[in-house]
Each structure stands twice: as structure tokens, then as C-alpha cells.
Backbone as a chain_set.jsonl record, in Angstrom:
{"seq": "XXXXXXXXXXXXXXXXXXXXXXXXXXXXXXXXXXXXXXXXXXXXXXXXXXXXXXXXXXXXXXXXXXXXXXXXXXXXXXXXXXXXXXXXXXXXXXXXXXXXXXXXXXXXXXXXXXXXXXXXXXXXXXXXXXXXXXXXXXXXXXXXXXXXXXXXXXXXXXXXXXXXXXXXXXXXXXXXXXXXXX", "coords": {"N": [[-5.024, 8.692, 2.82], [-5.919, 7.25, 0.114], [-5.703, 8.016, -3.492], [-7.306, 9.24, -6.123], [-7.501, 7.233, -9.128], [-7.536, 7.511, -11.977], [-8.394, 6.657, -15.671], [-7.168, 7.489, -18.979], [-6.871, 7.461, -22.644], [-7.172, 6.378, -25.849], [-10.091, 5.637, -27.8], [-10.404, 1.941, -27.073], [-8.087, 1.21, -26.145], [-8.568, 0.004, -23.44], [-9.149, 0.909, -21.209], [-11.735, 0.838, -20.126], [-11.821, -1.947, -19.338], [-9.273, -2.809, -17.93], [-9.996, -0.585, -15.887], [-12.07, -1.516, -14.542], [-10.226, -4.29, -13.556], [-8.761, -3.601, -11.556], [-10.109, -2.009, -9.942], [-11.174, -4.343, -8.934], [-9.043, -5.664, -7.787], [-7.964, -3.802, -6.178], [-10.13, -3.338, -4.604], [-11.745, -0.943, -4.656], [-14.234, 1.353, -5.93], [-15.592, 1.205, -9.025], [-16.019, 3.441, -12.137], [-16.849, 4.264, -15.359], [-17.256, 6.979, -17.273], [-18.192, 7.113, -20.092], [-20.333, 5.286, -19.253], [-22.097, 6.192, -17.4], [-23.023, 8.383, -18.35], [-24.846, 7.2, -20.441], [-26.472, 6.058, -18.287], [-27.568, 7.766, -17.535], [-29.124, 9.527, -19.267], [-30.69, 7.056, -20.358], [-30.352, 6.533, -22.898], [-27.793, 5.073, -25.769], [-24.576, 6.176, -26.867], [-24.133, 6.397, -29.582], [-26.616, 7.249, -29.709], [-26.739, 9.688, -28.882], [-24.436, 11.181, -30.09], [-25.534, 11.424, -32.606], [-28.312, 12.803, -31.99], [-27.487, 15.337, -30.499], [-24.895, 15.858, -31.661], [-21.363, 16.364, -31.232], [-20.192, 18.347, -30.179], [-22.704, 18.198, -28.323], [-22.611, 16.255, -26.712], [-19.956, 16.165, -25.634], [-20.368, 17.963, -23.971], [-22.293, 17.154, -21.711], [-20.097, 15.468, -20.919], [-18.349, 16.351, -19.676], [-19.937, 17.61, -17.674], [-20.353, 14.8, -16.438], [-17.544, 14.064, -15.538], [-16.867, 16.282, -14.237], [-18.449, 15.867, -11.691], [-17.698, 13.005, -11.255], [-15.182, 13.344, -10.765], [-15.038, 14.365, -8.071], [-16.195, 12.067, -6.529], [-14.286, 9.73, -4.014], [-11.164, 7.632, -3.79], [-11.817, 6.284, -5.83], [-11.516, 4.465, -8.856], [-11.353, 5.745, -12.134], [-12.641, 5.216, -15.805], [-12.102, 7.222, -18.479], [-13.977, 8.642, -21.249], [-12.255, 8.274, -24.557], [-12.184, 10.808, -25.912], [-12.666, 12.672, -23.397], [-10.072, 14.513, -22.5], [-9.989, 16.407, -24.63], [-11.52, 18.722, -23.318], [-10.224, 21.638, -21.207], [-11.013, 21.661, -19.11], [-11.372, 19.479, -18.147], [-8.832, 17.64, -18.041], [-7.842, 19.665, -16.352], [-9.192, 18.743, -13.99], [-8.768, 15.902, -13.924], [-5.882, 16.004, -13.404], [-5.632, 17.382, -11.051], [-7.204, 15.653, -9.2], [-6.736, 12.925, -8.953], [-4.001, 10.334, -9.668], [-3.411, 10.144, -12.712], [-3.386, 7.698, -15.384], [-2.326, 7.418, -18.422], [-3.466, 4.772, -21.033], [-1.575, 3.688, -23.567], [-1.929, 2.51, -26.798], [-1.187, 1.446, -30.199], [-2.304, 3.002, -33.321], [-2.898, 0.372, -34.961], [-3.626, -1.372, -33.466], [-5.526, -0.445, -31.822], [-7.344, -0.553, -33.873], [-8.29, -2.513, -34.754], [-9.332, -3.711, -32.063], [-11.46, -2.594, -32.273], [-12.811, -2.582, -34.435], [-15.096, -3.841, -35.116], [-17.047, -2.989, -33.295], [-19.515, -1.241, -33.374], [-21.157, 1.16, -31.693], [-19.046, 2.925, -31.46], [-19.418, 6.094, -32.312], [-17.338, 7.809, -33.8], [-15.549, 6.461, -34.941], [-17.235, 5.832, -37.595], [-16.965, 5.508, -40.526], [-15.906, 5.89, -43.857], [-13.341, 4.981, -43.281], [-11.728, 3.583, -40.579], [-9.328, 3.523, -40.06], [-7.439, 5.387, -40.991], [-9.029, 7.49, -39.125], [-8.883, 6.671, -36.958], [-5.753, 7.321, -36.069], [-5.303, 9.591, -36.935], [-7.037, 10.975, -34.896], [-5.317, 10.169, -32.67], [-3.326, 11.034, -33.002], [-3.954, 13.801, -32.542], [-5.178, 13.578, -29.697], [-2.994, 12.769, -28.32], [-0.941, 14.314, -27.399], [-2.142, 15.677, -25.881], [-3.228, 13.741, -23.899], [-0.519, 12.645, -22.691], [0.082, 15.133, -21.502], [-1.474, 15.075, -19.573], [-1.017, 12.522, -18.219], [0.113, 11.124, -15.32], [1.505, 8.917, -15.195], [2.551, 6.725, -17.846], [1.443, 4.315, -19.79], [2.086, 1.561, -21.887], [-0.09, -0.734, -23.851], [-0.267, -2.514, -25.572], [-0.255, -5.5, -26.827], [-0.528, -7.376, -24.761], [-1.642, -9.194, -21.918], [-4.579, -8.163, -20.155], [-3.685, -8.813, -16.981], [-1.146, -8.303, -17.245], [-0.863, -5.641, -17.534], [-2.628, -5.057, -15.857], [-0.555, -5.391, -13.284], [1.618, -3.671, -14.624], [0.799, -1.324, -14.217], [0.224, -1.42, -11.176], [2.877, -1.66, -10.095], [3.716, 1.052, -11.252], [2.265, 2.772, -10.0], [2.883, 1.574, -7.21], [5.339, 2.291, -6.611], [5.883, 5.148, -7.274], [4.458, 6.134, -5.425], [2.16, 8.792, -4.449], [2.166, 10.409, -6.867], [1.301, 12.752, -8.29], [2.199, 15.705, -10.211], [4.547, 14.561, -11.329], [5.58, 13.203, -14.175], [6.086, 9.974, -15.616], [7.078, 7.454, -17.617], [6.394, 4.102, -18.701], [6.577, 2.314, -20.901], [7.344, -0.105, -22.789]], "CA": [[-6.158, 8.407, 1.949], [-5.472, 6.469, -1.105], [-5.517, 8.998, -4.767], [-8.249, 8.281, -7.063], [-6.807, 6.528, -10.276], [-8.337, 7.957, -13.605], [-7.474, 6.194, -16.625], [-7.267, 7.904, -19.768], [-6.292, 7.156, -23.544], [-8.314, 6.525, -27.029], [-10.695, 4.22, -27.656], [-10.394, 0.544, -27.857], [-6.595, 1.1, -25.424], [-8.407, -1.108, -22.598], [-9.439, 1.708, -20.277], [-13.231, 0.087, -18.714], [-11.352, -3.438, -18.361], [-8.444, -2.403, -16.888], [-10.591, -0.125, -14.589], [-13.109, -2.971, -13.357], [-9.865, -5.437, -13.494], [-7.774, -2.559, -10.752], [-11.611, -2.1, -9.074], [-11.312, -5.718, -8.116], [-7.773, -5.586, -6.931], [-7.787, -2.842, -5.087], [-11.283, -3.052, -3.379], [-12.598, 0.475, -5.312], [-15.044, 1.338, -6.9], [-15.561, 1.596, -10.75], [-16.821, 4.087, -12.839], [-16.718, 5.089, -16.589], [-17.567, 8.253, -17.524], [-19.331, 7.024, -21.004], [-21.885, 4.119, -19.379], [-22.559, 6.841, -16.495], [-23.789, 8.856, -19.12], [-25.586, 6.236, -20.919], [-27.233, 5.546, -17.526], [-28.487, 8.845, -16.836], [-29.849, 9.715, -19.922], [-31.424, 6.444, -21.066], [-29.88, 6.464, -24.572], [-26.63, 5.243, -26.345], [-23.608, 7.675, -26.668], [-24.423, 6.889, -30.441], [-27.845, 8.196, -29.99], [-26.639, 10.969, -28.27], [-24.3, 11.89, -31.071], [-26.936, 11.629, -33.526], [-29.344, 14.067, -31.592], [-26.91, 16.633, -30.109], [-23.969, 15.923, -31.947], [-20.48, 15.363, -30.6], [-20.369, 19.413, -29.199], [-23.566, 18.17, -27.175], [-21.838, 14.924, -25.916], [-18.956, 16.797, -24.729], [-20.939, 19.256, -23.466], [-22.496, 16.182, -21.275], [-19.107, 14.209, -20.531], [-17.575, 17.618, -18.771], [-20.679, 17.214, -16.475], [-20.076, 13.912, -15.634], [-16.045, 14.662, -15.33], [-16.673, 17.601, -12.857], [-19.204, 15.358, -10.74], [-17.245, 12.055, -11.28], [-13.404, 13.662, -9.632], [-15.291, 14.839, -6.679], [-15.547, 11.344, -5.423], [-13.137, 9.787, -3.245], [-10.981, 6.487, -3.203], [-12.287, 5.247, -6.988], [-10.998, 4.407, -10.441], [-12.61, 5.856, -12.994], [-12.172, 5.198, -16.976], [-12.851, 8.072, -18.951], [-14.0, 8.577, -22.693], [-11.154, 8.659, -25.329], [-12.155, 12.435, -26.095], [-12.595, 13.501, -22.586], [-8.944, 15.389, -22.546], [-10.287, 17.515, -25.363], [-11.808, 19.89, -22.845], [-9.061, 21.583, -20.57], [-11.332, 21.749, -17.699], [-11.493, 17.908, -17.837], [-7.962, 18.038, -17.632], [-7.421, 19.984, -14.906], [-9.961, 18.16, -12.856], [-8.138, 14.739, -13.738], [-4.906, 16.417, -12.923], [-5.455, 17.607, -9.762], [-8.125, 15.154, -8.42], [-5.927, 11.829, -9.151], [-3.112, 9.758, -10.646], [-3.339, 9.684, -14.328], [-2.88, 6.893, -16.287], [-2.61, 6.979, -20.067], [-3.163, 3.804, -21.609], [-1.471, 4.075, -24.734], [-1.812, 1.573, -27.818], [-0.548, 2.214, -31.768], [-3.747, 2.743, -34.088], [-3.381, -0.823, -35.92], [-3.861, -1.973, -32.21], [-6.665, 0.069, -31.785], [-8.189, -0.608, -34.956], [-8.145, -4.353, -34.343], [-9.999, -3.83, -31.149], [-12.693, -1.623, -32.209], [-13.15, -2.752, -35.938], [-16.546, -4.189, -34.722], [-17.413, -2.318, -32.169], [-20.323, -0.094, -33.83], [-20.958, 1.969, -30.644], [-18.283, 4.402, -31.409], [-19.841, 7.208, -33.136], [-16.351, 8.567, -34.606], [-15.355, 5.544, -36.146], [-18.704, 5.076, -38.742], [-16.845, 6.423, -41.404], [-15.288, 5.024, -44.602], [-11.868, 4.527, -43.072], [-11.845, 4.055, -39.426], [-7.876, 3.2, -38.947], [-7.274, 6.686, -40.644], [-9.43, 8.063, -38.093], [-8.182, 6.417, -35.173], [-4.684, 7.991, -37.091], [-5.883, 11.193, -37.497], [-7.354, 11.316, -33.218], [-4.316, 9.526, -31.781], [-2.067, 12.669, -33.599], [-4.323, 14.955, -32.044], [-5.071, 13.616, -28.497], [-1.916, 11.695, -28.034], [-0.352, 15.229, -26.565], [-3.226, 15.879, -24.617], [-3.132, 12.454, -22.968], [0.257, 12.919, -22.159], [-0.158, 16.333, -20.165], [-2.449, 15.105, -17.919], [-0.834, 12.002, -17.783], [1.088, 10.756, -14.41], [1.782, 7.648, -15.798], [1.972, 6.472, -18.832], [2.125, 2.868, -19.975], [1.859, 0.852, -23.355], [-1.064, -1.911, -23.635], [0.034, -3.737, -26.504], [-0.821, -7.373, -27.174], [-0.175, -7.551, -22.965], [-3.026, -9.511, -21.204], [-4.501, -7.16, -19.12], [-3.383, -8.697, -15.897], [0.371, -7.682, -17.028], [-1.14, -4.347, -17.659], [-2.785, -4.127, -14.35], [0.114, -5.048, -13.019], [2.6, -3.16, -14.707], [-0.118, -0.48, -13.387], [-0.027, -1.395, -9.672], [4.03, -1.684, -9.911], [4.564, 2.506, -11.161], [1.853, 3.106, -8.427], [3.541, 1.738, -5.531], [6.869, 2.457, -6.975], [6.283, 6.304, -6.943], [3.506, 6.27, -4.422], [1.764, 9.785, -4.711], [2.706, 10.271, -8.452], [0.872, 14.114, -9.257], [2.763, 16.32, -10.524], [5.716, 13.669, -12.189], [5.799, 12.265, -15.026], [7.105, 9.236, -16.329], [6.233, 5.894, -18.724], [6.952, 2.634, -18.588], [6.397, 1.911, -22.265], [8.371, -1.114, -23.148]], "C": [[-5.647, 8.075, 0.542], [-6.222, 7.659, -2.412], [-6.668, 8.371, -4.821], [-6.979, 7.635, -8.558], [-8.11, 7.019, -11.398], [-7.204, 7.468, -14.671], [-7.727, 6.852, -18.127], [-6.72, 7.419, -21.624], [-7.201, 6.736, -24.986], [-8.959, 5.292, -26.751], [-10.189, 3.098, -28.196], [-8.707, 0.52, -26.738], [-7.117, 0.693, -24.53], [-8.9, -0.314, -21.1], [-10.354, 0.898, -19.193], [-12.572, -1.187, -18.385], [-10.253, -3.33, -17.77], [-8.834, -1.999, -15.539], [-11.034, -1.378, -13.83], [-11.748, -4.327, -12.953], [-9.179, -4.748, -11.988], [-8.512, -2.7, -9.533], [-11.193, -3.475, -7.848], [-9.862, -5.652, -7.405], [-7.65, -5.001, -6.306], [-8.885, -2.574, -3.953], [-11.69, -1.815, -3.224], [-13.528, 0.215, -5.874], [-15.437, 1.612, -8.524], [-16.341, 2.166, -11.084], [-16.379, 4.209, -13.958], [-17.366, 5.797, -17.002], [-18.845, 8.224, -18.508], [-20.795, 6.345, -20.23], [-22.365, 5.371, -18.37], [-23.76, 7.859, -17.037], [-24.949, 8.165, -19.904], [-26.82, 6.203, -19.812], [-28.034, 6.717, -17.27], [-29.454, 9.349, -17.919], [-30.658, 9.013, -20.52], [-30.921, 5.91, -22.495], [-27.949, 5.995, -24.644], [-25.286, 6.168, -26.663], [-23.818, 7.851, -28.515], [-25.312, 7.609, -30.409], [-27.848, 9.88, -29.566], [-25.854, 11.853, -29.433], [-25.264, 12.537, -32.158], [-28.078, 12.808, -33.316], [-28.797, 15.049, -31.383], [-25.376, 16.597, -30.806], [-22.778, 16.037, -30.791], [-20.265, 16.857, -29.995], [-21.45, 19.091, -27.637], [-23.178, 16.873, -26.071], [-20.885, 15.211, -24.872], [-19.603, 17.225, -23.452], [-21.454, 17.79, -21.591], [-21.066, 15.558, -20.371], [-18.084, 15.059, -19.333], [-18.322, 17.428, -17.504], [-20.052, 16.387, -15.659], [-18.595, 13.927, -15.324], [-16.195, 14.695, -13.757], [-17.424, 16.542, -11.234], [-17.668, 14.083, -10.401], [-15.679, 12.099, -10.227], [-13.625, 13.911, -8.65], [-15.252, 13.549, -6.135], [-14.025, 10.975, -5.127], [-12.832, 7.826, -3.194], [-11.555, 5.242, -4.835], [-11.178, 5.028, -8.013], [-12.108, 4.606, -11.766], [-11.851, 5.585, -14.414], [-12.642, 6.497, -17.964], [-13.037, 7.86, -20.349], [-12.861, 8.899, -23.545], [-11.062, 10.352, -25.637], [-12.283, 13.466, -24.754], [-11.632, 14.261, -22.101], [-9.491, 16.472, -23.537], [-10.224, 18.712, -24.704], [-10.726, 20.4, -21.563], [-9.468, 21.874, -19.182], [-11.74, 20.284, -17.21], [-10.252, 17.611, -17.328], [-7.034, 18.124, -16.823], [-7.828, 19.239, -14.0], [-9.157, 17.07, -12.55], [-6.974, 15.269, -13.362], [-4.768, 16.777, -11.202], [-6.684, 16.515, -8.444], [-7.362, 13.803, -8.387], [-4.613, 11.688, -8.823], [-3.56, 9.57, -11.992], [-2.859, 8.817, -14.628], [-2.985, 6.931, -17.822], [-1.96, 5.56, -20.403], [-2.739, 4.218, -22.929], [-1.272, 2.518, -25.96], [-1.605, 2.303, -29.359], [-2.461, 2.2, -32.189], [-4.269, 1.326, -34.493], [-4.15, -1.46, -34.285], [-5.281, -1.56, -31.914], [-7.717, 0.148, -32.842], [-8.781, -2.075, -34.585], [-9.136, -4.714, -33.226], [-11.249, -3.241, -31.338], [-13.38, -1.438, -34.036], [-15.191, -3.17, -35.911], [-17.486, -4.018, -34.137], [-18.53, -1.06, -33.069], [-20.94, 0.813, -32.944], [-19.968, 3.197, -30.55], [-18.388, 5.025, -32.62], [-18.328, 7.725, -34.142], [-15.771, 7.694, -35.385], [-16.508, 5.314, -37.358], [-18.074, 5.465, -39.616], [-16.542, 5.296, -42.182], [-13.435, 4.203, -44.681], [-11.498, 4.922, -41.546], [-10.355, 3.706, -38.983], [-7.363, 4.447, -39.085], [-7.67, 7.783, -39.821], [-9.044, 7.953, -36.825], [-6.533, 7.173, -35.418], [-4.578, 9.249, -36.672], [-6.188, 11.784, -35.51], [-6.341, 10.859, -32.64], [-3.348, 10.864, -32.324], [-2.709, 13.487, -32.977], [-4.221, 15.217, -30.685], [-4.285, 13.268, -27.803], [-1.102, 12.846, -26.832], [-1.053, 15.783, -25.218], [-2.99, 14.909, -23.437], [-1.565, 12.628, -22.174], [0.226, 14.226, -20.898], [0.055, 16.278, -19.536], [-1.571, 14.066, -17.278], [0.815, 11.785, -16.657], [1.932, 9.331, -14.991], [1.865, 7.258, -17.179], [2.176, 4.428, -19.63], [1.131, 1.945, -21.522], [0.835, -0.749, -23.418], [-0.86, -3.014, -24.579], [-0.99, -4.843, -26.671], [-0.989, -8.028, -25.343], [-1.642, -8.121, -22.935], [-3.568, -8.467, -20.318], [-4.143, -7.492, -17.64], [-2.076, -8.441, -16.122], [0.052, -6.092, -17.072], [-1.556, -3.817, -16.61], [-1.827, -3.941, -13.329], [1.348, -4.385, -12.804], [2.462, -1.177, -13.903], [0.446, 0.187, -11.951], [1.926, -0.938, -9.28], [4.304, 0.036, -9.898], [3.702, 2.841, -9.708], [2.713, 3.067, -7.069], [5.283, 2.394, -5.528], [6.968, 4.07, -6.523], [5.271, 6.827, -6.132], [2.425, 7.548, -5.293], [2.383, 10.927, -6.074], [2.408, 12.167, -8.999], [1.551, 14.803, -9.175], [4.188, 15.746, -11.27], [5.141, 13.325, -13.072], [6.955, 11.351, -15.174], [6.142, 8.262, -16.985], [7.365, 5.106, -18.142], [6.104, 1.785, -19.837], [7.735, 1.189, -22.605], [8.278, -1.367, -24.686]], "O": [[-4.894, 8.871, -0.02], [-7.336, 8.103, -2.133], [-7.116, 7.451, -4.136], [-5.759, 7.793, -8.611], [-9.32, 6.791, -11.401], [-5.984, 7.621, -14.731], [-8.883, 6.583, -18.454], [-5.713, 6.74, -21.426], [-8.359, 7.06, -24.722], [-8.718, 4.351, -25.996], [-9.675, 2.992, -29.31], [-8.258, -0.627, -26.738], [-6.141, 0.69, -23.78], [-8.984, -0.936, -20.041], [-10.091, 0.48, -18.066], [-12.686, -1.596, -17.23], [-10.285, -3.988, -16.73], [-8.474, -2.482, -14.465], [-10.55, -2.001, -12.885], [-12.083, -5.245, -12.204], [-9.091, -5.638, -11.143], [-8.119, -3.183, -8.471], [-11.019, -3.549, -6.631], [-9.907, -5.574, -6.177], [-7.033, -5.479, -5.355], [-8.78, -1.956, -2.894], [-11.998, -1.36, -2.122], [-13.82, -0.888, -6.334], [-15.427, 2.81, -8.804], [-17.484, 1.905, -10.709], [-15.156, 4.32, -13.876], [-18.465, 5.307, -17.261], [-19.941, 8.754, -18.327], [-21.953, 6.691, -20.465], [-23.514, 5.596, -18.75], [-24.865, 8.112, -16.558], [-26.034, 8.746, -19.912], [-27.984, 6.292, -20.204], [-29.162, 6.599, -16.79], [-30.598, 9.61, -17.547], [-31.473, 9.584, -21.246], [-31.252, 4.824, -22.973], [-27.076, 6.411, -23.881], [-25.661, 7.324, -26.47], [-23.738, 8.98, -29.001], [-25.185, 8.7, -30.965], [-28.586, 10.835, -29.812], [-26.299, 12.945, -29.789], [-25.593, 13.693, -32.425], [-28.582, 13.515, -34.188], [-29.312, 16.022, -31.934], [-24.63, 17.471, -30.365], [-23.064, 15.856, -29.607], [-20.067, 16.622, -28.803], [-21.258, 19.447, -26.474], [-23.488, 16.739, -24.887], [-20.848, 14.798, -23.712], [-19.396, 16.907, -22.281], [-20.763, 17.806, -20.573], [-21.18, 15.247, -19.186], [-17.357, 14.589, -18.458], [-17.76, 17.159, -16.443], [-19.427, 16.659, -14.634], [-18.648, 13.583, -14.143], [-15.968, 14.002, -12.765], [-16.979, 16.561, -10.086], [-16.821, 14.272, -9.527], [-15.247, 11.32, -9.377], [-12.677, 13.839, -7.868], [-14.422, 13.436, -5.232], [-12.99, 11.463, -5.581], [-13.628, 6.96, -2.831], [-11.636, 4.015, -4.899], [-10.035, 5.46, -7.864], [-13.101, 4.01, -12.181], [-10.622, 5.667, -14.416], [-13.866, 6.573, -18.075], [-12.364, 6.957, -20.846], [-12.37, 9.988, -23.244], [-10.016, 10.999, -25.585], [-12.099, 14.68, -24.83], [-12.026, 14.915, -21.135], [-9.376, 17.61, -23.081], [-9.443, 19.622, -24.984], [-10.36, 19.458, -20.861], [-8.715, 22.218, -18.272], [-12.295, 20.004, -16.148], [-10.27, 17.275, -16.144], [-6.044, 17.465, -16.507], [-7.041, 18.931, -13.105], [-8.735, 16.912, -11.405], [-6.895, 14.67, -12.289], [-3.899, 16.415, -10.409], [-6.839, 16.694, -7.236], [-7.447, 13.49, -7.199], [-3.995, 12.421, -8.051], [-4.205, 8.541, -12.193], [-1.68, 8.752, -14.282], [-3.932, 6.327, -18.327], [-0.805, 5.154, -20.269], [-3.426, 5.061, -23.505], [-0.439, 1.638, -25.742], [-1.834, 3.49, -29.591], [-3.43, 1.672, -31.643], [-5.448, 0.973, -34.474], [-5.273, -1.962, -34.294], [-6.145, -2.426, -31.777], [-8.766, 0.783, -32.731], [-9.887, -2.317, -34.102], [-9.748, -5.781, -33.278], [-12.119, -3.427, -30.487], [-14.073, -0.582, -34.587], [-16.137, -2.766, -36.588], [-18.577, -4.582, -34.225], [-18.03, 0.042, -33.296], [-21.516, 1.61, -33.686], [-20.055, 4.168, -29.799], [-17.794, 4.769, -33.668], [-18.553, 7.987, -35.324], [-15.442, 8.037, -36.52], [-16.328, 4.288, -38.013], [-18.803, 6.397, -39.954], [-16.675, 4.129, -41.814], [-12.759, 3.488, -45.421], [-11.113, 6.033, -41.184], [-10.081, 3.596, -37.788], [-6.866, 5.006, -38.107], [-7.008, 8.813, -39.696], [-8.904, 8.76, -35.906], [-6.28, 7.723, -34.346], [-3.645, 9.764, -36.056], [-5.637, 12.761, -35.002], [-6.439, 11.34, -31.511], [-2.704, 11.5, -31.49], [-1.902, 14.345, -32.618], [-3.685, 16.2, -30.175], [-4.511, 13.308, -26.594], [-0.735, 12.484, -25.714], [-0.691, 16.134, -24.095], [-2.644, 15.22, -22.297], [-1.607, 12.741, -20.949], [0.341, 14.103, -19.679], [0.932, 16.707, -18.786], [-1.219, 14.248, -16.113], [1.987, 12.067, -16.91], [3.154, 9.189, -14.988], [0.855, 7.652, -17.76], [3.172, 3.716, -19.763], [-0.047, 1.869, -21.871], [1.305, -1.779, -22.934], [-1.206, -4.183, -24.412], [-2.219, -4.889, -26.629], [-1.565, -9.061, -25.002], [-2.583, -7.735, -23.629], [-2.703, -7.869, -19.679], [-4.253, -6.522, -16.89], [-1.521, -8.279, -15.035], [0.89, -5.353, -16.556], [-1.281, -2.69, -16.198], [-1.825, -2.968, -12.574], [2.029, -4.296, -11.782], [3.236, -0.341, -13.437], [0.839, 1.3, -11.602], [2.24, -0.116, -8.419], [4.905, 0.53, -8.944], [4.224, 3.092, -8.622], [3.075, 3.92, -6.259], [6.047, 2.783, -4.644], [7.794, 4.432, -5.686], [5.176, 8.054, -6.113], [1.988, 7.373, -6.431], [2.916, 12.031, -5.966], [3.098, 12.743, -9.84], [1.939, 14.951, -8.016], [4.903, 16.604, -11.787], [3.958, 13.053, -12.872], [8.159, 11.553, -15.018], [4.912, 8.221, -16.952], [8.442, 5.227, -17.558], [5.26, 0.898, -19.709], [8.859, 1.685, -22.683], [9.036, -2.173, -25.226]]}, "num_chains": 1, "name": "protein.A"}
């Protein structure tokens, strides 16, 4: 029975198009954690900050987590903060392969400068923020992650396939680490 694939890493590192680009290659199914949420509640993940703040979001994104690792045979993308919680974590740890996408901040600034949908950027300096969360979750992401691989300027079909390559390379990957950050 083929792993699931969970992809992990901050926002704006390429996670949902990678997923849906993997989806299609592999003949899975796609999920991301944020629109799932989006879909169930009706509302924005800003609006959701806004009403329950980013404790009540979590609080939310653990849900969909815990539900989301139980299936079987997918790829899911998760939210840049969903490592925070260490029962997210675990779940992705033992329910998968991990992937951390990893990109520098300017990279991730660049991608998500316009993007007004992400509640944690609104501020008056969103590259020190992406800065400031990439120092925090960067160790996290690692952890969990089985994989780890660098998104750069890469199109994403070198990314899916630099992807598909550690996959088959170390087959059933949990519990190793390695990167393939060039």
C-alpha cells in the first residue's frame, strides 16, 4: 500500500501546487488542510483569524490534521503553522512521508507579497515576519521531516520531480532523514 505524502513548510514554499501537481502524477488524491477548513466552515482563514484568533485556528487545523492522516493513499499540503502543535507532528510522522518544502524568506516574501489571505503577514514588515517564523518553525519542519528539499526559483515540475526521485530512491522513507537541498 503506497504511504500517504504530507507536505509541509511555510507559507508561499509551493506546498498546494506541488500537492495537486504530485496528485496528478501519481493518481491520488489532494487535500490541503487550510481550503478543507475554509470549506467546512464557510469563511476565510482570515476571517477565522479575525473572529477566533490564531489560538482558535489552530485549535481548528489540529481537527482537520487528526481527521485528514486517517485517510489512505493521498497527498495532503498542510498549513505553514501546522507543525506548531506536536500532536500534528506526530500524526504527520507516523501516518506518512514528510516532505519539507523549504525556501529562504526573500523567496517567500516574493511569493506572498500580494497574497492578502495570510493573516500573519498584515503587518508593517512582512519579510521580517516571514524571518522571524522561518527561525522558529524551520526546526520543527525539519523533525517531522522525511525529506527535505529546497524549492528555489525551480519550476515546480523539477520540484515534483526532484520529489518523486528521493521517494523511489528510499522507497518507505519514515523514520530517515535526509535532504536533497542543492
Amino acid at each position: 500500500m503506497a504511504r500517504n505524502i504530507f507536505l509541509v513548510g511555510p507559507m508561499g514554499a509551493g506546498k498546494t501546487t506541488l500537492g495537486r501537481y504530485l496528485a496528478k502524477m501519481l493518481g491520488r488524491k489532494f487535500h490541503d488542510s487550510d481550503r478543507e477548513i475554509e470549506c467546512r466552515t464557510g469563511v476565510s482563514i482570515p476571517v477565522i483569524f479575525e473572529i477566533e484568533g490564531e489560538a482558535g485556528f489552530r485549535q481548528r487545523e489540529c481537527k482537520m490534521i487528526a481527521e485528514l492522516t486517517q485517510l489512505s493513499n493521498i497527498i495532503l499540503a498542510t498549513g505553514g503553522g501546522a507543525v506548531l502543535a506536536i500532536e500534528n507532528r506526530q500524526r504527520l510522522a507516523q501516518g506518512g512521508t514528510v516532505v519539507y518544502l523549504y525556501a529562504s524568506p526573500e523567496q517567500l516574501y516574493r511569493r506572498t507579497v500580494h497574497d492578502s489571505n495570510r493573516p500573519l503577514l498584515q503587518t508593517e514588515n512582512p519579510l521580517e515576519r516571514l524571518k522571524r517564523l522561518l527561525k522558529e518553525r524551520d526546526p520543527l519542519y525539519r523533525e517531522v521531516a522525511d525529506i527535505t528539499i529546497k524549492t528555489g526559483e525551480r519550476p515546480i515540475k523539477a520540484v515534483a520531480n526532484e520529489v518523486l526521485r528521493q521517494l523511489k530512491r528510499y522507497g518507505n522513507v519514515h523514520g530517515q532523514k535526509f535532504s536533497a537541498i542543492r
